[in-house]
N, CA, C, O and CB atoms as a CASP TS submission, in Angstrom:
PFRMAT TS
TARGET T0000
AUTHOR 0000-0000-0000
METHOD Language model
MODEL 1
PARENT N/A
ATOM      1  N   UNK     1       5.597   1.786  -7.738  1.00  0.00           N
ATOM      2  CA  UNK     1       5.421   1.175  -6.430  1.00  0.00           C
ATOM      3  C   UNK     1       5.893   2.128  -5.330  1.00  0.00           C
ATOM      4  O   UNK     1       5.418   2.184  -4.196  1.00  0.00           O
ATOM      5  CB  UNK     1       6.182  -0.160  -6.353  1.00  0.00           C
ATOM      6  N   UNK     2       6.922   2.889  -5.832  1.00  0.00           N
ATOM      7  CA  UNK     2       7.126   3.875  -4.936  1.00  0.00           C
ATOM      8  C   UNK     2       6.150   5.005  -4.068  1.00  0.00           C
ATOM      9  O   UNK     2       6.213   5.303  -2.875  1.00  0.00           O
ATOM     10  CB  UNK     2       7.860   4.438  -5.593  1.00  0.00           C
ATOM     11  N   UNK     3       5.380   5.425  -4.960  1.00  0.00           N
ATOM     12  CA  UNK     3       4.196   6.200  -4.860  1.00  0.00           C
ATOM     13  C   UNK     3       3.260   5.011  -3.863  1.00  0.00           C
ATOM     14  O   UNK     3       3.119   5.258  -2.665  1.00  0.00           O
ATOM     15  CB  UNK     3       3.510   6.649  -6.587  1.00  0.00           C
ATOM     16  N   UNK     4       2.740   3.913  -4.378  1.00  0.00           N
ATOM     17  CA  UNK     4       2.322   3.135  -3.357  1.00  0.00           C
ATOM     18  C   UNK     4       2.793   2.658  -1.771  1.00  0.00           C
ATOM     19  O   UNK     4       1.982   2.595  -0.847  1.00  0.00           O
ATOM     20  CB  UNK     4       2.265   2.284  -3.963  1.00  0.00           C
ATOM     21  N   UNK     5       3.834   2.429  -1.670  1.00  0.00           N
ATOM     22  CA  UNK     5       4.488   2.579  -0.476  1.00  0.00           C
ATOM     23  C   UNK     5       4.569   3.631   0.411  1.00  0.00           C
ATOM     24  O   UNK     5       4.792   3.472   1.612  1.00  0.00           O
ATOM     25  CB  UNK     5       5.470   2.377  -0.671  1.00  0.00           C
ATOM     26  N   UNK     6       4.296   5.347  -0.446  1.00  0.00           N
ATOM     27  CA  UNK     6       4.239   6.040   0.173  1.00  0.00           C
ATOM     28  C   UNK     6       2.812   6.180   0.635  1.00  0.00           C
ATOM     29  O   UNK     6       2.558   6.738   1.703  1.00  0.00           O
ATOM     30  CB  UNK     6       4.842   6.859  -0.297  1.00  0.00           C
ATOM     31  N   UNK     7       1.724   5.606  -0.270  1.00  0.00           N
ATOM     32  CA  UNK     7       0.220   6.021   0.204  1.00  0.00           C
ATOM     33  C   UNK     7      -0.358   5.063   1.293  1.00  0.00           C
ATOM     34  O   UNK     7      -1.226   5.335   2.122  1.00  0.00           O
ATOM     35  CB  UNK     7      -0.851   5.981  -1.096  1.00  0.00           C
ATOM     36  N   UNK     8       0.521   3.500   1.058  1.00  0.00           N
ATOM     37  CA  UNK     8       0.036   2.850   2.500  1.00  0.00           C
ATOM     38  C   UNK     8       1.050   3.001   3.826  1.00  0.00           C
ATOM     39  O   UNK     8       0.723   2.244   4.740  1.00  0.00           O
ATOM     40  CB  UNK     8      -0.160   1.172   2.261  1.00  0.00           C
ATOM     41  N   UNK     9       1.935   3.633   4.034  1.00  0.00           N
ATOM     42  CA  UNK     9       2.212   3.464   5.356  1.00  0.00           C
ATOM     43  C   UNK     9       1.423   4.193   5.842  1.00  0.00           C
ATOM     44  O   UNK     9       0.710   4.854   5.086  1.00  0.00           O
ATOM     45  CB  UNK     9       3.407   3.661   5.803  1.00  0.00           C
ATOM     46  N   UNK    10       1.274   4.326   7.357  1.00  0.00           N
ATOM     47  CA  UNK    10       0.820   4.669   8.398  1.00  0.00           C
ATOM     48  C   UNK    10       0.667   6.020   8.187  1.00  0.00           C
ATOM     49  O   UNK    10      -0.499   6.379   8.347  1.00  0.00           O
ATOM     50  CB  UNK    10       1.506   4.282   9.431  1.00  0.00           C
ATOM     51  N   UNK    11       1.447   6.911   7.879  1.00  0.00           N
ATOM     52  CA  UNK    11       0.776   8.285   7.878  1.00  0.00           C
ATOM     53  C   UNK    11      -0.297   9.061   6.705  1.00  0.00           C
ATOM     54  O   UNK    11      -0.572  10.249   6.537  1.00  0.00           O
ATOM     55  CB  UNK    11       1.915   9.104   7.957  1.00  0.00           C
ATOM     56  N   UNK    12      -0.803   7.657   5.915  1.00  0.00           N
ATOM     57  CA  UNK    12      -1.568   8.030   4.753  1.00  0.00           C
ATOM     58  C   UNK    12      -3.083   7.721   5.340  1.00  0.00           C
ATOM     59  O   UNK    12      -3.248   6.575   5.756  1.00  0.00           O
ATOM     60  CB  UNK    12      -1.102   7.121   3.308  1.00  0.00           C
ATOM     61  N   UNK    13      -4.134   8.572   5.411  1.00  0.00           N
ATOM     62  CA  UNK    13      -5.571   8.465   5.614  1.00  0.00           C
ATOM     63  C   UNK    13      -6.599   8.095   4.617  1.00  0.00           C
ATOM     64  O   UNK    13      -7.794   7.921   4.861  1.00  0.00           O
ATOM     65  CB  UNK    13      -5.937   9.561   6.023  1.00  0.00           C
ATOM     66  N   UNK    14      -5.985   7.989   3.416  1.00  0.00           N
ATOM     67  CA  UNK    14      -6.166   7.688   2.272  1.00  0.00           C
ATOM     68  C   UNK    14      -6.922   5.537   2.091  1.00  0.00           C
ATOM     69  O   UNK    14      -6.160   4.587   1.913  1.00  0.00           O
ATOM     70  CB  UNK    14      -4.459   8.195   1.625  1.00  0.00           C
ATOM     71  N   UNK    15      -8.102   5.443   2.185  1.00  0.00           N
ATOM     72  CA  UNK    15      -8.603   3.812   1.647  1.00  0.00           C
ATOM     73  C   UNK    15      -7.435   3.250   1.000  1.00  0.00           C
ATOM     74  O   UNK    15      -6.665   3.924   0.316  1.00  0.00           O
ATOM     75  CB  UNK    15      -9.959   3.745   0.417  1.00  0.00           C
ATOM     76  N   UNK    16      -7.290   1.811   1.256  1.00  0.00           N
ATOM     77  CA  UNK    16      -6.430   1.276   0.077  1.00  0.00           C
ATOM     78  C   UNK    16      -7.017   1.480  -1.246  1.00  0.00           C
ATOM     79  O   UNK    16      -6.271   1.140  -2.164  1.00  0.00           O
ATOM     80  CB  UNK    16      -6.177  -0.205   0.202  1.00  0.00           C
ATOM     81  N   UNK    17      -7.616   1.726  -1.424  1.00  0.00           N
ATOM     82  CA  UNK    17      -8.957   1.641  -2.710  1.00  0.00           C
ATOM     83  C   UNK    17      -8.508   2.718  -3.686  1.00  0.00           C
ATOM     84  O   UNK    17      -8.643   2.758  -4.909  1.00  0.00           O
ATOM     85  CB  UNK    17     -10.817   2.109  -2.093  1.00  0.00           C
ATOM     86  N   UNK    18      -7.897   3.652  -2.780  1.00  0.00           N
ATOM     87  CA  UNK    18      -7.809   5.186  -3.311  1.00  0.00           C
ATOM     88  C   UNK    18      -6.748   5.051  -3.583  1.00  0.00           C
ATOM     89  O   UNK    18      -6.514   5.532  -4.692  1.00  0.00           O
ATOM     90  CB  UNK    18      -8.047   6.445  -2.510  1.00  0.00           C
ATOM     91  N   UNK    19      -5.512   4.402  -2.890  1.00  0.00           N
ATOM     92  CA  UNK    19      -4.009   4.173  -3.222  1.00  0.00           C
ATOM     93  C   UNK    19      -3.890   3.714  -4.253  1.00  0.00           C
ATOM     94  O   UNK    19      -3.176   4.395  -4.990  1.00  0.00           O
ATOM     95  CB  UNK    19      -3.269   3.409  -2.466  1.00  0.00           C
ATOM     96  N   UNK    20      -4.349   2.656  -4.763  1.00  0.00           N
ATOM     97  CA  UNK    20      -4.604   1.527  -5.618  1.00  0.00           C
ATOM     98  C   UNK    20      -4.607   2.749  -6.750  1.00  0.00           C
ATOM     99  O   UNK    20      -3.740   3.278  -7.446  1.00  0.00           O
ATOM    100  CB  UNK    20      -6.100   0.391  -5.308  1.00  0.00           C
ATOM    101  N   UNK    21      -6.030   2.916  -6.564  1.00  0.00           N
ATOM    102  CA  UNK    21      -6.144   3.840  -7.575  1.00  0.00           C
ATOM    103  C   UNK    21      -5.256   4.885  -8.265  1.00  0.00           C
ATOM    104  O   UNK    21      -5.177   5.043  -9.483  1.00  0.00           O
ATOM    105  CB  UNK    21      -6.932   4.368  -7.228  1.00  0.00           C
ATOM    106  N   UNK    22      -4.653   5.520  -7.403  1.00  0.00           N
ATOM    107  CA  UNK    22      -3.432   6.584  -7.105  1.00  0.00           C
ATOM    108  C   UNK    22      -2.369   6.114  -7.583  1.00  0.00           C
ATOM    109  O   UNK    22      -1.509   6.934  -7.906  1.00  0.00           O
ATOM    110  CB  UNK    22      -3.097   6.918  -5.684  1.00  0.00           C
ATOM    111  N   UNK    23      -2.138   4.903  -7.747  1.00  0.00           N
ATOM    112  CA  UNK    23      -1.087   3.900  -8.388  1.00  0.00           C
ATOM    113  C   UNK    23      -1.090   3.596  -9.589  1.00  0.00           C
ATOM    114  O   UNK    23      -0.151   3.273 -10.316  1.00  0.00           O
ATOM    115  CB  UNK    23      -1.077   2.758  -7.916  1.00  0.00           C
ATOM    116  N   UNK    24      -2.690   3.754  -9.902  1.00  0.00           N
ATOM    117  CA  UNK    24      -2.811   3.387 -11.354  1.00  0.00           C
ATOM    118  C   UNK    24      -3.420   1.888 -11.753  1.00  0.00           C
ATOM    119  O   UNK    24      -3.508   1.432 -12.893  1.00  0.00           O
ATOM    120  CB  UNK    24      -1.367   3.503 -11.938  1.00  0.00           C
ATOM    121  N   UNK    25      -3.749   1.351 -10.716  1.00  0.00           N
ATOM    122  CA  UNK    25      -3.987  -0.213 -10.448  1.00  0.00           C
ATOM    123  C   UNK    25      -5.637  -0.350 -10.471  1.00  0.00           C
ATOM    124  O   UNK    25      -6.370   0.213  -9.658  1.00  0.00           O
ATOM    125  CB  UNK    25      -3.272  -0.768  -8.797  1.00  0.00           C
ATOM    126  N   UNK    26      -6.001  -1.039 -11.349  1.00  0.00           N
ATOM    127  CA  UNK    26      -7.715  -1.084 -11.983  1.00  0.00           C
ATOM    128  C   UNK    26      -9.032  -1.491 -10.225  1.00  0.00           C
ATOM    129  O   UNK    26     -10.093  -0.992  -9.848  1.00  0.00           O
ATOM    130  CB  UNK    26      -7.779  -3.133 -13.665  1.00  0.00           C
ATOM    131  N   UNK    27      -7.735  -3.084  -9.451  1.00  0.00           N
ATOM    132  CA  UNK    27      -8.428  -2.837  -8.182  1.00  0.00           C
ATOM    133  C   UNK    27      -7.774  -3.104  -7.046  1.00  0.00           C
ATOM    134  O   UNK    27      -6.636  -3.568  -7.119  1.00  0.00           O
ATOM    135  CB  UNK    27      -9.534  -3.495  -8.090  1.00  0.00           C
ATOM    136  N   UNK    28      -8.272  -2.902  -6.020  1.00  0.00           N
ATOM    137  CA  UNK    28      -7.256  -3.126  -4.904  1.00  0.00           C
ATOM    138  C   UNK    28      -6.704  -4.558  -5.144  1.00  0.00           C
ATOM    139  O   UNK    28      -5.474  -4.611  -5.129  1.00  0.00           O
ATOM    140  CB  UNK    28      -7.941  -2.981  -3.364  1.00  0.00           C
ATOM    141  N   UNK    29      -7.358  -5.739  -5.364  1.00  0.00           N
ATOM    142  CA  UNK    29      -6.786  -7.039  -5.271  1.00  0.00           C
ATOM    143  C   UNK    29      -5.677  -7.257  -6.343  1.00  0.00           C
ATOM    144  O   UNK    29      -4.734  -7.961  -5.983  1.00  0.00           O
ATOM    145  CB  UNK    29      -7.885  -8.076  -5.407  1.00  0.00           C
ATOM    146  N   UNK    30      -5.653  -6.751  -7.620  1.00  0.00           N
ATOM    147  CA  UNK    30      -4.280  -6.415  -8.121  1.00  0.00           C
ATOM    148  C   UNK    30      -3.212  -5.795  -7.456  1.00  0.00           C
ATOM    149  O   UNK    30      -2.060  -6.230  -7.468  1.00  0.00           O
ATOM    150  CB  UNK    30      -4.389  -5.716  -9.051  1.00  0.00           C
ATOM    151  N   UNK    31      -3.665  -4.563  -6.752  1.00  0.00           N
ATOM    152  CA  UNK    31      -2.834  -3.833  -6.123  1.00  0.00           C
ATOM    153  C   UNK    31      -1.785  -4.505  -5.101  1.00  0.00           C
ATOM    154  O   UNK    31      -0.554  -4.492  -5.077  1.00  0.00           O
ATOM    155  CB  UNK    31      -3.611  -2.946  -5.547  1.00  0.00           C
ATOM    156  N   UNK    32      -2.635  -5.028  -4.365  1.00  0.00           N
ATOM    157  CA  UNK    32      -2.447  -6.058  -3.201  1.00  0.00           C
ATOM    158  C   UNK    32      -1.477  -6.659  -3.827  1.00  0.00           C
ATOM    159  O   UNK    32      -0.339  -6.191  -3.799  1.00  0.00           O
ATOM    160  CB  UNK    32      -3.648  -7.044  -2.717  1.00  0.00           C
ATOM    161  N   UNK    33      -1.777  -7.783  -4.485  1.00  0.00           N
ATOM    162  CA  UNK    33      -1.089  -8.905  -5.118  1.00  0.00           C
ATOM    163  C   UNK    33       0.278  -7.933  -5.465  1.00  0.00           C
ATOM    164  O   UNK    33       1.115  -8.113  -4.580  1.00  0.00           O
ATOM    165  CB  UNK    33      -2.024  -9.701  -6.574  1.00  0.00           C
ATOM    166  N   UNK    34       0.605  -7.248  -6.188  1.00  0.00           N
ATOM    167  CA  UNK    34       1.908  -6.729  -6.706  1.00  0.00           C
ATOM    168  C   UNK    34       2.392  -5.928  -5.660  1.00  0.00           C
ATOM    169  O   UNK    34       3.615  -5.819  -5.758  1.00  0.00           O
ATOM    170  CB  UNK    34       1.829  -5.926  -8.028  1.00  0.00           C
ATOM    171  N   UNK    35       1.845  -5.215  -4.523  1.00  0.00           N
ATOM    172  CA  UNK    35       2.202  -4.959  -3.358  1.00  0.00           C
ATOM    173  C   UNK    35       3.153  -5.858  -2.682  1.00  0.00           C
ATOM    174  O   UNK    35       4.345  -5.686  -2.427  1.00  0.00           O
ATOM    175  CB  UNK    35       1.178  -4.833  -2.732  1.00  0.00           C
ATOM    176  N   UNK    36       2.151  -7.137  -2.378  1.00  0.00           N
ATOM    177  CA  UNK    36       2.861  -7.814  -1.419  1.00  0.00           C
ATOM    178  C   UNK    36       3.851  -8.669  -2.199  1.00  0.00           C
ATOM    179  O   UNK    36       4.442  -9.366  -1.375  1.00  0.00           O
ATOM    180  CB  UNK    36       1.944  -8.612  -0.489  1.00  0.00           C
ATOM    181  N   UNK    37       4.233  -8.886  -3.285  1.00  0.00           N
ATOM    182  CA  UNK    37       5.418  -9.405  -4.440  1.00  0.00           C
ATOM    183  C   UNK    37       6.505  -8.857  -3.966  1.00  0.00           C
ATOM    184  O   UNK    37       7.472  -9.517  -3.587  1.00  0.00           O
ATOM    185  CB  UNK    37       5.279  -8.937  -6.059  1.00  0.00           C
ATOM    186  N   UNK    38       6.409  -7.002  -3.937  1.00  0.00           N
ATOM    187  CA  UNK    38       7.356  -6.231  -3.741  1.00  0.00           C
ATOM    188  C   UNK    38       7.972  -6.148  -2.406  1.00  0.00           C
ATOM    189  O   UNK    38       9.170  -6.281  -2.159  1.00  0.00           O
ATOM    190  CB  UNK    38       6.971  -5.171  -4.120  1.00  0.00           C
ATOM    191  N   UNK    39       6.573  -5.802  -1.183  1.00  0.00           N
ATOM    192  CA  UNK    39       7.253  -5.316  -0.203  1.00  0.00           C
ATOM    193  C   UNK    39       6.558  -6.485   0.535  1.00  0.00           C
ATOM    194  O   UNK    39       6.032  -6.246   1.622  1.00  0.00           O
ATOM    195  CB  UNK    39       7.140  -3.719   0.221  1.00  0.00           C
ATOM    196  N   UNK    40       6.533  -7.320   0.187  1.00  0.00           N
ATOM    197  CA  UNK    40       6.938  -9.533   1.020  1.00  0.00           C
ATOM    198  C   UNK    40       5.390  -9.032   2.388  1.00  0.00           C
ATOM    199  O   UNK    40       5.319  -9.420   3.554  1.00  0.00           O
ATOM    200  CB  UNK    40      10.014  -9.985   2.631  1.00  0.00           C
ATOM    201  N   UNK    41       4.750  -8.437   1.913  1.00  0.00           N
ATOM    202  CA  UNK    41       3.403  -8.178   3.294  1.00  0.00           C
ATOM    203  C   UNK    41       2.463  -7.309   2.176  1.00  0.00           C
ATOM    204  O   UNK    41       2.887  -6.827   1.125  1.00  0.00           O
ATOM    205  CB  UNK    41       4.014  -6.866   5.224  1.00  0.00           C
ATOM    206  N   UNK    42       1.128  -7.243   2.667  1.00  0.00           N
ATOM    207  CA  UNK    42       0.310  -6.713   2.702  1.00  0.00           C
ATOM    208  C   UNK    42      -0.008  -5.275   2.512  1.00  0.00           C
ATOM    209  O   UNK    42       0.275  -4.582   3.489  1.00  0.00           O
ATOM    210  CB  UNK    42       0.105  -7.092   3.413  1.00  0.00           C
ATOM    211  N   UNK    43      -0.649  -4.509   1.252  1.00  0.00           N
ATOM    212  CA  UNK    43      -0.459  -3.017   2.188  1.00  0.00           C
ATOM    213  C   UNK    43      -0.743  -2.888   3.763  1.00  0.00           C
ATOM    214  O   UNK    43      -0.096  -2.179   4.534  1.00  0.00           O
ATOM    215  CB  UNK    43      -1.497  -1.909   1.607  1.00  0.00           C
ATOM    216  N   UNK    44      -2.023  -3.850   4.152  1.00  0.00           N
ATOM    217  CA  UNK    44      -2.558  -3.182   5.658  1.00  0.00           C
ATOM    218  C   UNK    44      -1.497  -3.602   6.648  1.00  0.00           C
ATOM    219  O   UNK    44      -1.184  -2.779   7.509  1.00  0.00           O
ATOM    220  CB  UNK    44      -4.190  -3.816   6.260  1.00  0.00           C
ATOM    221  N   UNK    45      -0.829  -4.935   6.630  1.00  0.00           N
ATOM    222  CA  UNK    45       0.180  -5.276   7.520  1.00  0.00           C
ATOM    223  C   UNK    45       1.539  -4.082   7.118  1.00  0.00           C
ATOM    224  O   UNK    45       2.270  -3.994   8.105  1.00  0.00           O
ATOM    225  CB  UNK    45       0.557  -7.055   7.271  1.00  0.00           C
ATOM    226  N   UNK    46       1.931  -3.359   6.180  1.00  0.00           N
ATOM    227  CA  UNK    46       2.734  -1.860   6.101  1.00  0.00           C
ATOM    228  C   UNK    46       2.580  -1.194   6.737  1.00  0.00           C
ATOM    229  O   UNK    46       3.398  -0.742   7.538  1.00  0.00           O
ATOM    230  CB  UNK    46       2.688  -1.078   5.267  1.00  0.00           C
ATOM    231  N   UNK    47       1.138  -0.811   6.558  1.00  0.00           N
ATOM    232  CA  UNK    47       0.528   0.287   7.282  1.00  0.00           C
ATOM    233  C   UNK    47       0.675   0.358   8.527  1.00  0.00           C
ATOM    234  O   UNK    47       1.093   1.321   9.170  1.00  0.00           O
ATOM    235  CB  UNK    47      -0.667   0.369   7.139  1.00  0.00           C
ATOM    236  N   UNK    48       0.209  -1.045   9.050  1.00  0.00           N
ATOM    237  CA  UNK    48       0.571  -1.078  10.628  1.00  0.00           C
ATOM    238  C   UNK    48       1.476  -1.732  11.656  1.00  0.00           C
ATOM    239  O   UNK    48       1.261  -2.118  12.805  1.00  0.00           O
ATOM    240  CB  UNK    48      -0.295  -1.359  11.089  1.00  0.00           C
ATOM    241  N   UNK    49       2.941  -1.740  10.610  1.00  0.00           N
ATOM    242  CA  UNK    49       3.880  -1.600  11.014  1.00  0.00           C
ATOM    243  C   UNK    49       4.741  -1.068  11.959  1.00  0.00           C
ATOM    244  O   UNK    49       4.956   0.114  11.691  1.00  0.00           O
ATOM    245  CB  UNK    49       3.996  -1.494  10.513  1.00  0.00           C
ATOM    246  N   UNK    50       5.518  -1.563  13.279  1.00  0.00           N
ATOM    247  CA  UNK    50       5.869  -0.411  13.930  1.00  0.00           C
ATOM    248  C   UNK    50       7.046   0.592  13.274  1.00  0.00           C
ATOM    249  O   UNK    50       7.737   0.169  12.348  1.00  0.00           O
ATOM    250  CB  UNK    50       6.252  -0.878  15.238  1.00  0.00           C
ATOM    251  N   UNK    51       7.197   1.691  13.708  1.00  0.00           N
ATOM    252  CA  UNK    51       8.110   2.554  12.850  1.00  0.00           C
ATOM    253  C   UNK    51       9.438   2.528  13.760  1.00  0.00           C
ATOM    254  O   UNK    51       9.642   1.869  14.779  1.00  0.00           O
ATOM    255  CB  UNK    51       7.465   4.205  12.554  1.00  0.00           C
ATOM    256  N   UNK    52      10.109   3.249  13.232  1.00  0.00           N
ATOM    257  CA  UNK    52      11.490   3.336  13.662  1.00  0.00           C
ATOM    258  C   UNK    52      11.752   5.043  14.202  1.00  0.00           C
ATOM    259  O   UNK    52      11.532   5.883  13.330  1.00  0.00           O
ATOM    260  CB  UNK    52      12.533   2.833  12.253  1.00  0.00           C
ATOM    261  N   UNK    53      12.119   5.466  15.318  1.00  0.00           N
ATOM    262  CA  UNK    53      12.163   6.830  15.838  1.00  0.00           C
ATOM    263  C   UNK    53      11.223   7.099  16.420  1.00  0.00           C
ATOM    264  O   UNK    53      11.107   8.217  16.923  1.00  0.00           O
ATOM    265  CB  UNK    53      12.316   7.759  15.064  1.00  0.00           C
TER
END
């Protein structure tokens, strides 16, 4: 999940599709689902998160 967290925040240009993939996760809607378990949101609501600094 670590690796995932790093491919959806905001500075990744990368599809969720491709993250997913990149994760090892068969499709995004799995992905999703164990995404938002972990980090309590969405990859896309991560992504467009405001940042800190």
């Amino acid at each position: 999940m670590a690796n995932a967290h790093h491919g959806a925040n905001g500075t990744s240009s990368l599809p969720l599709i491709d993250v997913a993939a990149r994760a090892g996760f068969q499709t995004q809607q799995h992905f999703t689902e164990v995404f938002h378990r972990y980090a309590r949101c969405t990859p896309q609501a991560f992504r467009h998160r405001p940042t800190i600094g």
